[in-house]
LUMTOR-517472 format. One record per residue: x, y, z of N, C-alpha, C in turn; residue in one letter. Coordinates in Angstrom, 3 decimals. Layout:
<rs>
<r><n_east>X</n_east><n_north>Y</n_north><n_up>Z</n_up><ca_east>X</ca_east><ca_north>Y</ca_north><ca_up>Z</ca_up><c_east>X</c_east><c_north>Y</c_north><c_up>Z</c_up><residu>A</residu></r>
...
</rs>
This chain:
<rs>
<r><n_east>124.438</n_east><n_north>105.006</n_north><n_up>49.567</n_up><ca_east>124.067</ca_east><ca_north>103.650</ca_north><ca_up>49.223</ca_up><c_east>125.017</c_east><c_north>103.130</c_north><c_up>48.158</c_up><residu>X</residu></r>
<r><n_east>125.268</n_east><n_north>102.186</n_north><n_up>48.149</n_up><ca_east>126.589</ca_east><ca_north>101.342</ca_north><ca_up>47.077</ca_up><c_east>126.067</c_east><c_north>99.992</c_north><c_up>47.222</c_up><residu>X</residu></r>
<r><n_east>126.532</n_east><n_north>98.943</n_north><n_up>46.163</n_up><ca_east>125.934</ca_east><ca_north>97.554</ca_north><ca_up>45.505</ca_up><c_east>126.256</c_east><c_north>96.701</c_north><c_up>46.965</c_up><residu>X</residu></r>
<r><n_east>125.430</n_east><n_north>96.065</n_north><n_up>47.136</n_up><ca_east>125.642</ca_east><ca_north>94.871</ca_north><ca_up>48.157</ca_up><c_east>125.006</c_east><c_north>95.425</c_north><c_up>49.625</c_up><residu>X</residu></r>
<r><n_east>124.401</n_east><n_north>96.808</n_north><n_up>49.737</n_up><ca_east>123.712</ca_east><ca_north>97.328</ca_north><ca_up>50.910</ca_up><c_east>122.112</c_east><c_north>96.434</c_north><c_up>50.934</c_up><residu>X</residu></r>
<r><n_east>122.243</n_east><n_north>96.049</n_north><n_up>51.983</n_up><ca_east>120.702</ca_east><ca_north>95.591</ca_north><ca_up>52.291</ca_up><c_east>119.556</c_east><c_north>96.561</c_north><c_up>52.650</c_up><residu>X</residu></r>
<r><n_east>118.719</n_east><n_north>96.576</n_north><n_up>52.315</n_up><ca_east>117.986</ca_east><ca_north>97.722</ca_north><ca_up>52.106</ca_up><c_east>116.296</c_east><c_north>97.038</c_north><c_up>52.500</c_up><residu>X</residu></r>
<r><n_east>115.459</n_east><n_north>98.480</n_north><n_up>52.788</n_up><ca_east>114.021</ca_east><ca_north>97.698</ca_north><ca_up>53.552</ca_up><c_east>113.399</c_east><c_north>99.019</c_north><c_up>52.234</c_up><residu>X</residu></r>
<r><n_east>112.048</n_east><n_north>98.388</n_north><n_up>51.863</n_up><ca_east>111.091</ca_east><ca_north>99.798</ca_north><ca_up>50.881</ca_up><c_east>110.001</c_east><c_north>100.259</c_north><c_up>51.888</c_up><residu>X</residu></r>
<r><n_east>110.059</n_east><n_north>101.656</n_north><n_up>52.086</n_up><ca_east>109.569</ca_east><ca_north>102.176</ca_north><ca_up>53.391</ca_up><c_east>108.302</c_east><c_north>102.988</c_north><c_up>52.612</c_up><residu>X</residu></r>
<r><n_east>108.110</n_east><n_north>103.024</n_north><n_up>50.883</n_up><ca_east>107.195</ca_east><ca_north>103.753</ca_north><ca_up>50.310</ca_up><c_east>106.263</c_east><c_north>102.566</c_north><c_up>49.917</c_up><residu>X</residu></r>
<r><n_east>105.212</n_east><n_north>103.351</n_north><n_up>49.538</n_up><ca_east>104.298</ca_east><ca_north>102.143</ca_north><ca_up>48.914</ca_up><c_east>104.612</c_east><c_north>102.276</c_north><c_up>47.025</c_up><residu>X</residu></r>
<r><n_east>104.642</n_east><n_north>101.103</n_north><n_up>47.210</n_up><ca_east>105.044</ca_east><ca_north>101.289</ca_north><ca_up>45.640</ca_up><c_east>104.117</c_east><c_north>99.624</c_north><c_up>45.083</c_up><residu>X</residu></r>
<r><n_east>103.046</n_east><n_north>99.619</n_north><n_up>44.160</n_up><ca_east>102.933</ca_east><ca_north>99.158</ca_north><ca_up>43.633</ca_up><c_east>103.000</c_east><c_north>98.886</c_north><c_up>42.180</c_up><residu>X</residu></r>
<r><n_east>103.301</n_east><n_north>97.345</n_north><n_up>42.062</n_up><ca_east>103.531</ca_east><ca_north>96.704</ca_north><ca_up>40.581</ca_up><c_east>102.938</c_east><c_north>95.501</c_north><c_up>40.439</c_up><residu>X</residu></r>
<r><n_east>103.072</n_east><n_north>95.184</n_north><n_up>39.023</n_up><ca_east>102.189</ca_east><ca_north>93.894</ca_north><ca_up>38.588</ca_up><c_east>102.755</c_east><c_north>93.042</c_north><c_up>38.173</c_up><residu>X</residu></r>
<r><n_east>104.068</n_east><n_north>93.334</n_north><n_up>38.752</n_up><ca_east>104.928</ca_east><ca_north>92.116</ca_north><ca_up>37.730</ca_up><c_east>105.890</c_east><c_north>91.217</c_north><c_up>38.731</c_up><residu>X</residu></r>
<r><n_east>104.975</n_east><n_north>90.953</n_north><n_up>40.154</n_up><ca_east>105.660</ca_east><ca_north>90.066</ca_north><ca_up>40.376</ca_up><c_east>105.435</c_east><c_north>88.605</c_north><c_up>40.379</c_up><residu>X</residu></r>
<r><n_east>106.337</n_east><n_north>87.854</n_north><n_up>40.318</n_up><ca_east>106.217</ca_east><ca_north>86.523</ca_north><ca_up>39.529</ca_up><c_east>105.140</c_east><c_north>86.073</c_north><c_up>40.939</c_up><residu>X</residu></r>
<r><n_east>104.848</n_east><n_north>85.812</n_north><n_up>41.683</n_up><ca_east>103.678</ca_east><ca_north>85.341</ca_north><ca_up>42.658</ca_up><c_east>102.493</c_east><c_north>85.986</c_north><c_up>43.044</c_up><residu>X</residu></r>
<r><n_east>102.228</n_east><n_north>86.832</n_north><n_up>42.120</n_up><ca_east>101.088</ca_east><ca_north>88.060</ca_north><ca_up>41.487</ca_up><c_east>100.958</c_east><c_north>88.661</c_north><c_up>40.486</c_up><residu>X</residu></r>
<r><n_east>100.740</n_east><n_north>87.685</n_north><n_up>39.428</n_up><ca_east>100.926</ca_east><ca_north>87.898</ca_north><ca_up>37.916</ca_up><c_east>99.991</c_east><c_north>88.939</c_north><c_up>37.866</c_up><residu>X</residu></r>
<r><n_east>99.794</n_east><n_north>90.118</n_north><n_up>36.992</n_up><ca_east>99.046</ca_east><ca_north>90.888</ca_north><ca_up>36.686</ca_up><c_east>97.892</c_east><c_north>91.105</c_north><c_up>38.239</c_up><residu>X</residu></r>
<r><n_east>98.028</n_east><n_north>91.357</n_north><n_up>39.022</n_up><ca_east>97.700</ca_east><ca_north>91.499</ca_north><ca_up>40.140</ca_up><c_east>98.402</c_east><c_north>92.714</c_north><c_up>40.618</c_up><residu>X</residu></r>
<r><n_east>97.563</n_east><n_north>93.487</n_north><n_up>41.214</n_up><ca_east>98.505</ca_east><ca_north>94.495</ca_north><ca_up>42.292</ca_up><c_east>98.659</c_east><c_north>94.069</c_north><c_up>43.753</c_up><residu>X</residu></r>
<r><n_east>100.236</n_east><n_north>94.575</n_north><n_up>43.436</n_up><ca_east>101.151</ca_east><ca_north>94.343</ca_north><ca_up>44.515</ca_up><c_east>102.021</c_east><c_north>95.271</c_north><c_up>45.638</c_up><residu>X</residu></r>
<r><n_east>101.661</n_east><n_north>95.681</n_north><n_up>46.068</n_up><ca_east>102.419</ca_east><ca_north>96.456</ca_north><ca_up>47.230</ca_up><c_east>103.954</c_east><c_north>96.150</c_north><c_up>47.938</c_up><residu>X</residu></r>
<r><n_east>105.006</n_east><n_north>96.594</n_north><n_up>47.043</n_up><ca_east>106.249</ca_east><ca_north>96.262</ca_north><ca_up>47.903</ca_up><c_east>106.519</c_east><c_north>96.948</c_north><c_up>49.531</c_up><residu>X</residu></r>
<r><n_east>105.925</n_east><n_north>97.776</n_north><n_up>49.544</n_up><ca_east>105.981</ca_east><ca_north>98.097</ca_north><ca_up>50.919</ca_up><c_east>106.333</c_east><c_north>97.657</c_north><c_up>52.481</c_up><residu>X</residu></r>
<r><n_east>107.975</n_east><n_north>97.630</n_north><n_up>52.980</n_up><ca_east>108.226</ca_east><ca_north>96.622</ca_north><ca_up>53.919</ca_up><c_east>109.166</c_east><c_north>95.340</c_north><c_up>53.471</c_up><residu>X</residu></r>
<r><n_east>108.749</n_east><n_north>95.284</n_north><n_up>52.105</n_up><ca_east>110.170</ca_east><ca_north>94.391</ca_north><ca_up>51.675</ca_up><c_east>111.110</c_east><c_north>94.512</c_north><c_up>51.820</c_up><residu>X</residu></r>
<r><n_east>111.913</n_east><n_north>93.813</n_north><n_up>51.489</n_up><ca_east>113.662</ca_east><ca_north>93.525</ca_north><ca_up>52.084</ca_up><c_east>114.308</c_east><c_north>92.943</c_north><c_up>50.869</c_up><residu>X</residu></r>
<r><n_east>115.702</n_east><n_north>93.898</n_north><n_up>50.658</n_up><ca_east>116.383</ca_east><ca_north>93.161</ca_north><ca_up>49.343</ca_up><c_east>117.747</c_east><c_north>94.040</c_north><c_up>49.536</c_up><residu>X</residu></r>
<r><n_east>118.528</n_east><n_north>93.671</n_north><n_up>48.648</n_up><ca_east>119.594</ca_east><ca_north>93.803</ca_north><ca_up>48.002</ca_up><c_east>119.871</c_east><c_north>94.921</c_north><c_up>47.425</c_up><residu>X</residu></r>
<r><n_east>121.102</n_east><n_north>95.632</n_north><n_up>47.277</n_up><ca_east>120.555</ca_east><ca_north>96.734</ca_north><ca_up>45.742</ca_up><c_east>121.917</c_east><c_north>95.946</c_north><c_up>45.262</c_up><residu>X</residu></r>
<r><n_east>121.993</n_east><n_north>95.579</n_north><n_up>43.838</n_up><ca_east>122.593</ca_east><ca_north>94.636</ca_north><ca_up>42.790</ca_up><c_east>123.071</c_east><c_north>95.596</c_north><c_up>41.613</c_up><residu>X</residu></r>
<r><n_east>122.723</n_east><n_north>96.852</n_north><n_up>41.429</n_up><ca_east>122.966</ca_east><ca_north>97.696</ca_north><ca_up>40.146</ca_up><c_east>122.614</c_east><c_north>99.228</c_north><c_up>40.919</c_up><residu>X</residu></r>
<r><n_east>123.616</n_east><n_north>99.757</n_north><n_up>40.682</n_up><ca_east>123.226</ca_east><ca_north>101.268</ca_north><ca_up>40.782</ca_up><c_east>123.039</c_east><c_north>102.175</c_north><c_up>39.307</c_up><residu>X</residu></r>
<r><n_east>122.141</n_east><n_north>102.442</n_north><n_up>38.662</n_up><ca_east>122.183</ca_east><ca_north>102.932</ca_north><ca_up>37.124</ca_up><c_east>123.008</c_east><c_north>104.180</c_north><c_up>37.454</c_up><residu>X</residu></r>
<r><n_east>124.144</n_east><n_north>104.413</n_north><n_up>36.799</n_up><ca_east>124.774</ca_east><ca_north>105.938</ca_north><ca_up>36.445</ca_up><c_east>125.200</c_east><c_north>106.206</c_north><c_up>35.178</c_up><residu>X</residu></r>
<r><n_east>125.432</n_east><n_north>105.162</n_north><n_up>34.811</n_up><ca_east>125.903</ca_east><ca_north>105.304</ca_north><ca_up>32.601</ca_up><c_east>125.019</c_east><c_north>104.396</c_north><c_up>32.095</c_up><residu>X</residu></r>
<r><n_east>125.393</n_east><n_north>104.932</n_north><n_up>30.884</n_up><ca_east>125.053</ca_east><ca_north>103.772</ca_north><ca_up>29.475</ca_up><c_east>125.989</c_east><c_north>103.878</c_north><c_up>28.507</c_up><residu>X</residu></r>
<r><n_east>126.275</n_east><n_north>102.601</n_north><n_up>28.026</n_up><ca_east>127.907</ca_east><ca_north>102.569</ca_north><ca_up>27.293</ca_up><c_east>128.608</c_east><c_north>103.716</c_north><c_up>27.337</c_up><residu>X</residu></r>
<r><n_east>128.713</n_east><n_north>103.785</n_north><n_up>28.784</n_up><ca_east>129.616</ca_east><ca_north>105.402</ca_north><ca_up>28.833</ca_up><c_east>129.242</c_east><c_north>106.414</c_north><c_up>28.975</c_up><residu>X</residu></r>
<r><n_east>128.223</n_east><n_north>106.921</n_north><n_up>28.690</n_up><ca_east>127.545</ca_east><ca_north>108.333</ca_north><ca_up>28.682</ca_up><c_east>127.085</c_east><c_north>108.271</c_north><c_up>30.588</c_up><residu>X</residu></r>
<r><n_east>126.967</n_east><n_north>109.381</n_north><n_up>30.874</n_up><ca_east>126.355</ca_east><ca_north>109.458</ca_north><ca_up>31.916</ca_up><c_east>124.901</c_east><c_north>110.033</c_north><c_up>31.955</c_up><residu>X</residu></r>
<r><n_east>124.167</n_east><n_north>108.859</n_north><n_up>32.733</n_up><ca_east>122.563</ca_east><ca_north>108.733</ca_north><ca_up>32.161</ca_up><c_east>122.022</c_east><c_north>109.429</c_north><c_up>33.712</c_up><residu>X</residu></r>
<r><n_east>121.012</n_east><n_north>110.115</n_north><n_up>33.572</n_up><ca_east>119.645</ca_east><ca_north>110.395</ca_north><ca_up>35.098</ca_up><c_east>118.879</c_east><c_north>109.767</c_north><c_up>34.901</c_up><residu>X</residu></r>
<r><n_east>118.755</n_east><n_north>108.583</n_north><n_up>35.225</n_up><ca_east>117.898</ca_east><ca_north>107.772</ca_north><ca_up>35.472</ca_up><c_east>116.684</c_east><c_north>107.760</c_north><c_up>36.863</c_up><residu>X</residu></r>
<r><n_east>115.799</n_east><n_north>107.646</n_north><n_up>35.839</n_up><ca_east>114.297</ca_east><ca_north>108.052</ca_north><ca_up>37.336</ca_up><c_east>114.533</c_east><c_north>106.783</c_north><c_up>38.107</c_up><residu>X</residu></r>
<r><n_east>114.596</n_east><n_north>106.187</n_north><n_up>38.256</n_up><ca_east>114.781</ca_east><ca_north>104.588</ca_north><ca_up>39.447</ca_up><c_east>116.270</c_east><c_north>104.162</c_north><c_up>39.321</c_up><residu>X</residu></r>
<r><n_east>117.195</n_east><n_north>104.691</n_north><n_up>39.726</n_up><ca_east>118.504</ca_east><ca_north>104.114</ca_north><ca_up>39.781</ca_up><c_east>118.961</c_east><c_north>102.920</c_north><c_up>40.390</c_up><residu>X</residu></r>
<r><n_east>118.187</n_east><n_north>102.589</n_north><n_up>41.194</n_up><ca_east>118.622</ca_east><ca_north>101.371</ca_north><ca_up>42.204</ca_up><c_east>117.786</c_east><c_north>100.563</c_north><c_up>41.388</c_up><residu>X</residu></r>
<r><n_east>118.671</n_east><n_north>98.947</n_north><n_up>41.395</n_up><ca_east>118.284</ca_east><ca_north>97.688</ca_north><ca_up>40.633</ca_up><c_east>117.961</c_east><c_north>96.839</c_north><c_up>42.275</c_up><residu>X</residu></r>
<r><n_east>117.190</n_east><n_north>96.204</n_north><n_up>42.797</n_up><ca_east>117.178</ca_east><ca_north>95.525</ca_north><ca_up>43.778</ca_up><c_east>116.662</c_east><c_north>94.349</c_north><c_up>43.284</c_up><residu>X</residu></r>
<r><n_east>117.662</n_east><n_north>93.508</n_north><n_up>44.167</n_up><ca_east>116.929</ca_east><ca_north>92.226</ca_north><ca_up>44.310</ca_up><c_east>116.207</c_east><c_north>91.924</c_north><c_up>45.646</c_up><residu>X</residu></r>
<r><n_east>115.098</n_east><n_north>91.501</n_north><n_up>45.097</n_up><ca_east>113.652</ca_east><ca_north>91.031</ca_north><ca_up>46.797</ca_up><c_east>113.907</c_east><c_north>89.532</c_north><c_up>46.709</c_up><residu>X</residu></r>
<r><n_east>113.909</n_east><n_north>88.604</n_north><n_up>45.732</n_up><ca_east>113.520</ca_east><ca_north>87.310</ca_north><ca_up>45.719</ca_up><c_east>114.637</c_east><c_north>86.981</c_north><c_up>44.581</c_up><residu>X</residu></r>
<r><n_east>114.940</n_east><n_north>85.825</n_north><n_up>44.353</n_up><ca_east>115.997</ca_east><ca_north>85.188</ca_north><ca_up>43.016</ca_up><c_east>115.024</c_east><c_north>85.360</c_north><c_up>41.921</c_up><residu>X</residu></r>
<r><n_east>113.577</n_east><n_north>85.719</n_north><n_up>42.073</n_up><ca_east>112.843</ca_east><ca_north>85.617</ca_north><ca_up>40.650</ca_up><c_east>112.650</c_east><c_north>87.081</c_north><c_up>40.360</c_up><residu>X</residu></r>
<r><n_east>112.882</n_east><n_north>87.998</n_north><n_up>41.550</n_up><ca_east>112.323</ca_east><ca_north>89.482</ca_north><ca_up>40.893</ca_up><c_east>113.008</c_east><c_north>90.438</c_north><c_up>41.698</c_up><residu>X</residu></r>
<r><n_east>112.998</n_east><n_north>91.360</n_north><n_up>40.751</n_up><ca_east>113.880</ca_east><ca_north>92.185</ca_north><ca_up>40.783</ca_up><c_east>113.222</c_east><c_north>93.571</c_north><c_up>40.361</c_up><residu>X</residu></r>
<r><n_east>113.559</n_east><n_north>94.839</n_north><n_up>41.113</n_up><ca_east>112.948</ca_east><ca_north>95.871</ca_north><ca_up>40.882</ca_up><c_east>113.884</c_east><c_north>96.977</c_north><c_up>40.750</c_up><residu>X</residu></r>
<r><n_east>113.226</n_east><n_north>98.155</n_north><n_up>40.073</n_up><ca_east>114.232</ca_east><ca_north>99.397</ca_north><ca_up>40.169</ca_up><c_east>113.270</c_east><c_north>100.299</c_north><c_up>41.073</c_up><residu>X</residu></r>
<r><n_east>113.962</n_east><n_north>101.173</n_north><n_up>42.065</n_up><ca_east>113.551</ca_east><ca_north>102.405</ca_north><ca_up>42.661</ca_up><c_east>114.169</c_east><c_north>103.324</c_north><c_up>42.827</c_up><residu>X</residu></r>
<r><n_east>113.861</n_east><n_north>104.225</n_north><n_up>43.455</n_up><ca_east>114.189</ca_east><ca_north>105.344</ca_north><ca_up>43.671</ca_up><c_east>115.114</c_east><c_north>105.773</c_north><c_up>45.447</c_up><residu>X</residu></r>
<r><n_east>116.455</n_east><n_north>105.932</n_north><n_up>45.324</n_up><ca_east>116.903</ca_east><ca_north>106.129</ca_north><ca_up>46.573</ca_up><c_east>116.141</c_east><c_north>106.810</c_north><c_up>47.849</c_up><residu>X</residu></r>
<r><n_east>114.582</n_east><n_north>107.329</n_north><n_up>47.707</n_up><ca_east>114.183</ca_east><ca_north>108.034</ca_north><ca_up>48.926</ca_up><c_east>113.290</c_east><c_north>106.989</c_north><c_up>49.096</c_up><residu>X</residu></r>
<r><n_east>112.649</n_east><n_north>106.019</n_north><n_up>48.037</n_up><ca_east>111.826</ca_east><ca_north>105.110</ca_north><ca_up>48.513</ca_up><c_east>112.221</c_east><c_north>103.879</c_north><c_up>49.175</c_up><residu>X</residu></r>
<r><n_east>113.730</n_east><n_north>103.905</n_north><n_up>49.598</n_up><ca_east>113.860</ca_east><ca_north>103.021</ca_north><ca_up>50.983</ca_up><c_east>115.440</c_east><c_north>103.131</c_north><c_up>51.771</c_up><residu>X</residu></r>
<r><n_east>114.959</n_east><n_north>102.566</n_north><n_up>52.728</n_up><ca_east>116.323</ca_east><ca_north>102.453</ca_north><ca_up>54.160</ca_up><c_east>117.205</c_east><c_north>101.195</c_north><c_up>54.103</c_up><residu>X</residu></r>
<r><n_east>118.413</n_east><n_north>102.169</n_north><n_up>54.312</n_up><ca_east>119.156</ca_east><ca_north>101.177</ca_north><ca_up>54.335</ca_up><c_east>119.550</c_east><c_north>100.175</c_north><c_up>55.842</c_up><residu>X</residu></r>
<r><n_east>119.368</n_east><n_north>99.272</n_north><n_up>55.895</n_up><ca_east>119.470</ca_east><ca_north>98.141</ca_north><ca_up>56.680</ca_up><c_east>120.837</c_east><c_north>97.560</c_north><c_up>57.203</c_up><residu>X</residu></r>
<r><n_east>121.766</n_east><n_north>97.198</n_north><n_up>56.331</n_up><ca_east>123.048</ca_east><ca_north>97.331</ca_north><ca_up>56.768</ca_up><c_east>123.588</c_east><c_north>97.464</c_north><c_up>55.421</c_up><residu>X</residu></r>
<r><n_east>124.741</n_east><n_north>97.752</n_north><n_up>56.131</n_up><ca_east>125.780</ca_east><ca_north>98.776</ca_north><ca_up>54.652</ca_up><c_east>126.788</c_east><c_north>97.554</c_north><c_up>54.348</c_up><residu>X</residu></r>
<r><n_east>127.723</n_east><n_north>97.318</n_north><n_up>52.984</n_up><ca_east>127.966</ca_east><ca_north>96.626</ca_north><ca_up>52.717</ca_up><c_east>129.762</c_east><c_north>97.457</c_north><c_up>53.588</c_up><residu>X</residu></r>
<r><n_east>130.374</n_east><n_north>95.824</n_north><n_up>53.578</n_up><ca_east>131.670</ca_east><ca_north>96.207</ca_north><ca_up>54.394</ca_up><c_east>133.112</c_east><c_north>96.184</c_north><c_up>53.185</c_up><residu>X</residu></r>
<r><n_east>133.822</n_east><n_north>97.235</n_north><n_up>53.113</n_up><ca_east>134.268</ca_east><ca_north>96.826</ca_north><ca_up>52.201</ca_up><c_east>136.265</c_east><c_north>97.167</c_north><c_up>52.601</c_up><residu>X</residu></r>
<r><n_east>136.892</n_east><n_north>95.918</n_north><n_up>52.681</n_up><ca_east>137.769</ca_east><ca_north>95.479</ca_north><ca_up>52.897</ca_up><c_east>139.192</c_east><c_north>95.686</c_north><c_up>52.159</c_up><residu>X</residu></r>
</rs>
C-alpha cells in the first residue's frame, strides 16, 4: 500500500468522531477512501505506529488504521 491507493475498510471499526455522528457510534465498515499519510517517522526517528495509515473517507474526516483492516481497491499509478 503507498499514498494515493484507494482503499475499501473490510473490519468493523467503530468511532465517535465523525463529523455527521457527533458523539454517536459509528461503524466505518464498507467505507471507501484514500490513504493520504503513511506514519513511518517523527522528525526523523523511525516510529511503530499502531494505525499507520491516515485515510481520507470524506473532505471533513479523516481516520487512521491499521493495514489488515482494509483492501485495496485500486493502486495508485506511478509514472
Amino acid at each position: 500500500m503507498k499514498i494515493g491507493d484507494r482503499i475499501r475498510i473490510i473490519e468493523s471499526i467503530i468511532v465517535y468522531h465523525h463529523p455527521e455522528h457527533r458523539q454517536e457510534a459509528f461503524d466505518l465498515k464498507g467505507m471507501e477512501g484514500e490513504i493520504i499519510n503513511i506514519i513511518s517517522d517523527w522528525e526523523g526517528r523511525p516510529l511503530s505506529a499502531n494505525l499507520p495509515l491516515l485515510v481520507k473517507i470524506s473532505e471533513k474526516f479523516k481516520v487512521h488504521v491499521c493495514d489488515n483492516e482494509v483492501e485495496v481497491l485500486r493502486k495508485t499509478e506511478n509514472y
